[in-house]
N, C-alpha and C positions, 0 to 999 in steps of 0.2 A: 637409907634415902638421903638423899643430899637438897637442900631448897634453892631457893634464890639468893640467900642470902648468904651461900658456901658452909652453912651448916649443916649437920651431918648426925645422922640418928638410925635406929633401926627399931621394926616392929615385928609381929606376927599379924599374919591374913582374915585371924580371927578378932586382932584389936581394930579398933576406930582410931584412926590417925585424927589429933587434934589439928584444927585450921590453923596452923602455927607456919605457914611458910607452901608456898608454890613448888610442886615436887619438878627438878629439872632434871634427874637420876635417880635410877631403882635398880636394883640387880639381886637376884637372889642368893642369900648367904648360901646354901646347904650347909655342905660340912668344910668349905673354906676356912683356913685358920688367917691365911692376909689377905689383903690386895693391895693393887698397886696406884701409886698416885704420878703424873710425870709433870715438871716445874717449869718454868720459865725459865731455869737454867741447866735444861737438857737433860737432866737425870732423873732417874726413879728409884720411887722410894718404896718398901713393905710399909704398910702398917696395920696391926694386930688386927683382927675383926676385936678381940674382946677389950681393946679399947675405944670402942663405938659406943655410946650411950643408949638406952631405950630413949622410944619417942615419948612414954611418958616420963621421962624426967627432963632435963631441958639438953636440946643438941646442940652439939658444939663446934664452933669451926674446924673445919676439916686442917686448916693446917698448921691447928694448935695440937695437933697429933703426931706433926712428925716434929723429929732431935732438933736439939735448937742448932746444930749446925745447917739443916735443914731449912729450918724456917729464916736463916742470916742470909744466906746464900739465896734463897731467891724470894719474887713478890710476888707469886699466882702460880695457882693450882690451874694445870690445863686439862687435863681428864684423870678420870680414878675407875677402875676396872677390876674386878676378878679375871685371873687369864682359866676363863674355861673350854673346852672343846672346841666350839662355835667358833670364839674368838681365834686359837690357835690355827684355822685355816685361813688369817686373815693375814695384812699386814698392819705396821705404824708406820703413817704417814708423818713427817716429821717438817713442819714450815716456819722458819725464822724470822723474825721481824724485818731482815734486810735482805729478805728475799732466797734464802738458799733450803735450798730442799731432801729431804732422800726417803727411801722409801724399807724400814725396817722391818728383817723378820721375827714373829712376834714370839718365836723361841728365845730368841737372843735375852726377853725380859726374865727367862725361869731361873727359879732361884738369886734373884736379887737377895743380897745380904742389907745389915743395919744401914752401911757407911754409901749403899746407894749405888747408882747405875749408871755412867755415863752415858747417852745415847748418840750424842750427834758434837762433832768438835764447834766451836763457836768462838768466833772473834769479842776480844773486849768489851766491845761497845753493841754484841749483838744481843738477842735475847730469844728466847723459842716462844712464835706466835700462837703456833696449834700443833695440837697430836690429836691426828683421828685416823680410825681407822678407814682399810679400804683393802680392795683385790684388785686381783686382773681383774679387765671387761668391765670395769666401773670408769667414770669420768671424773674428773679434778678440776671443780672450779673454785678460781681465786680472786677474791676481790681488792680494789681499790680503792680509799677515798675518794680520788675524782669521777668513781663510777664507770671504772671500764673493769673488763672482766674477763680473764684468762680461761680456757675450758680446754683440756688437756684430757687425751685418752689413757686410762692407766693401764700401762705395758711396757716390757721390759725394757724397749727397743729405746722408748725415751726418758721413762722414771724407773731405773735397776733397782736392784732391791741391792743394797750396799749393808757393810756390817758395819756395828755401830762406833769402830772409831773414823769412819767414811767423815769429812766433811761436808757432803753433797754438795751439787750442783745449785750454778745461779739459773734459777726460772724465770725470773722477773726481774726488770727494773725500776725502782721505783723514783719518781720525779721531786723535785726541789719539793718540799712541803706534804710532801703524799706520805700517808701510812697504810696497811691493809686494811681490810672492814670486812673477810671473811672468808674462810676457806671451809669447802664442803666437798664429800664425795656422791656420788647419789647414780644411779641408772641413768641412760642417756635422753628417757622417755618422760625423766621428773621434774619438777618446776622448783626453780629457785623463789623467792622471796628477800625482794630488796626493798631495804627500806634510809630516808633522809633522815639528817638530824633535825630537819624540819615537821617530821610527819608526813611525806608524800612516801608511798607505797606502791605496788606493782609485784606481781608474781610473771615468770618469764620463765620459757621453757628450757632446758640450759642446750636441748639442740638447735635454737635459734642460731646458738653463738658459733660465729667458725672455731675450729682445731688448731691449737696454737703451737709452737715450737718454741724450744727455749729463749730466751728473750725477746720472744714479740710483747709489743704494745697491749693488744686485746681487742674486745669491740668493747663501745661506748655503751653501756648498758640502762643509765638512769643518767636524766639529766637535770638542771635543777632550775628552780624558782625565779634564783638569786645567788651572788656570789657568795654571799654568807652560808648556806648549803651546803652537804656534801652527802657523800654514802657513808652512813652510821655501821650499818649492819645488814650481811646478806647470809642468809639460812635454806635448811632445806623446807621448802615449799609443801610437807606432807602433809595429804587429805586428812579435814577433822582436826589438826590439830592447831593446837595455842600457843602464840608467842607471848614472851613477858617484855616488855619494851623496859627499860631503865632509863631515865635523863639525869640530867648535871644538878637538877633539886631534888634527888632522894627520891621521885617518884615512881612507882613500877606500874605500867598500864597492859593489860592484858587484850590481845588482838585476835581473833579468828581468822585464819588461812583464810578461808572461804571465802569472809568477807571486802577480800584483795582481788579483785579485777586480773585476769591471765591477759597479757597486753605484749609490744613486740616490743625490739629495741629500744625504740622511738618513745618521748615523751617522758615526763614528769611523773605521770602515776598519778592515785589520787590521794586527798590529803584527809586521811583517815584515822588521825589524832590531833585534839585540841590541845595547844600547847600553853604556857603563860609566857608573857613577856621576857626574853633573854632565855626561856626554855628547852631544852634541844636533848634529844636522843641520845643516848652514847653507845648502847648495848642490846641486843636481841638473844634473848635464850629460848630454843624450845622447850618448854612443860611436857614431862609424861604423864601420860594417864595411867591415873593410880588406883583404877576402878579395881584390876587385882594386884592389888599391892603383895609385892616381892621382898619383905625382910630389910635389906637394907641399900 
């Protein structure tokens, strides 16, 4: 299990997991001996199940487990996975900080060694935003600070599945000042959830949005208060469940889907976190529910 805090432990179904941290990943060990973690500098990495800690002793940062060339070489854990069955008919979607994209087959991860896995080539100064996964027939929305929002059908025709020393393709432009705030894949019928670093909110259905083609603009998706504003974080919108919101003073505030208004384009959203003064959003994690907890 991995929490909010990028700590990392593992239980059995028969223990009582301690209130030690908000579960935002579970996956069941079975008889896995690694899995895999992929970095902000494009590669992946094993590491051992049997240096995961139980959840009763204390969990550890996840990426105080990989080699210390590992931990020099980049600053964030983007996802960590078993590659099981399920997973193998999927793909890794692969999105850069500076906008460039590609879409990887998820064989290409087997058998990763110690020294790690290139996945996506990358300019100097770029860095890898997200790794998530997706298929055909699924949709690709990409978010922007100034709150517009790219919604891309995934298929071949416009995101190929490329092998992993592909540079990929430019998707997006991004504007003087602008950084992403969130890339999601989800069904064409599911509701995103965006949210301000002010606290205004809104869930929006991602076929509202037109079908974009490689470097368009987007539609305007959230709009804001005030110039001080901007889009924090946009996630998938699923029924039932909890987001963990994080701000710039240590704070983590827990939000229910539900309680987010489905609304169109248009509009601010409403403002359904108290904030404190100079206090502002930075991050949005979905929570799993851990009611059957899965190991690790």
């Amino acid at each position: 299990m991995l929490d909010a805090e990028d700590k990392i432990s593992w239980t059995t179904p028969e223990e009582r997991v301690p209130d030690r941290g908000l579960i935002i990943y579970q996956q069941a060990i079975e008889k896995q001996e690694n899995f895999l973690v992929i970095l902000d500098n494009a590669k992946a990495y094993p590491i051992a199940t049997r240096e995961v800690p139980p959840q009763a002793n204390q969990p550890v940062l996840i990426s105080s487990l990989l080699t210390k060339t590992a931990q020099k070489e980049s600053e964030a854990v983007l996802n960590q996975f078993f590659l099981t069955e399920p997973q193998k008919n999927q793909e890794l979607l692969l999105l850069s900080q500076q906008g460039r994209i590609k879409r990887l087959p998820i064989d290409e991860l087997e058998g990763v060694g110690s020294r790690g896995l290139s996945l996506m080539k990358l300019k100097e100064d770029d860095r890898l935003y997200a790794a998530i996964f997706t298929h055909e027939g699924l949709d690709l929305a990409i978010a922007t600070s100034s709150g517009r929002v790219l919604r891309y059908p995934v298929r071949e025709e416009l995101l190929p599945i490329m092998g992993k020393s592909a540079q990929g393709l430019a998707i997006l432009r991004l504007r003087y000042g602008e950084h992403l705030a969130g890339c999601v894949s989800l069904p064409h019928r599911e509701n995103l959830l965006l949210i301000s670093g002010l606290g205004y909110a809104k869930r929006l259905a991602i076929e509202n949005l037109r079908l974009s083609q490689l470097g368009d603009l987007g539609s305007p998706a959230l709009q804001f208060v005030n110039k001080q504003d901007s889009l924090a974080a946009m996630v998938a919108a699923r029924p039932g469940s909890i987001v963990l919101l994080s701000t710039n003073q240590n704070r983590k505030l827990p939000l229910e889907v539900e309680t987010v208004m489905v609304t169109g384009k248009d509009g601010t959203g409403s403002q359904l976190v108290k904030l404190n003064p100079t206090e502002k959003i930075i991050k949005a994690q979905l929570l799993q529910d851990t009611s059957n907890r899965g190991f690790c």
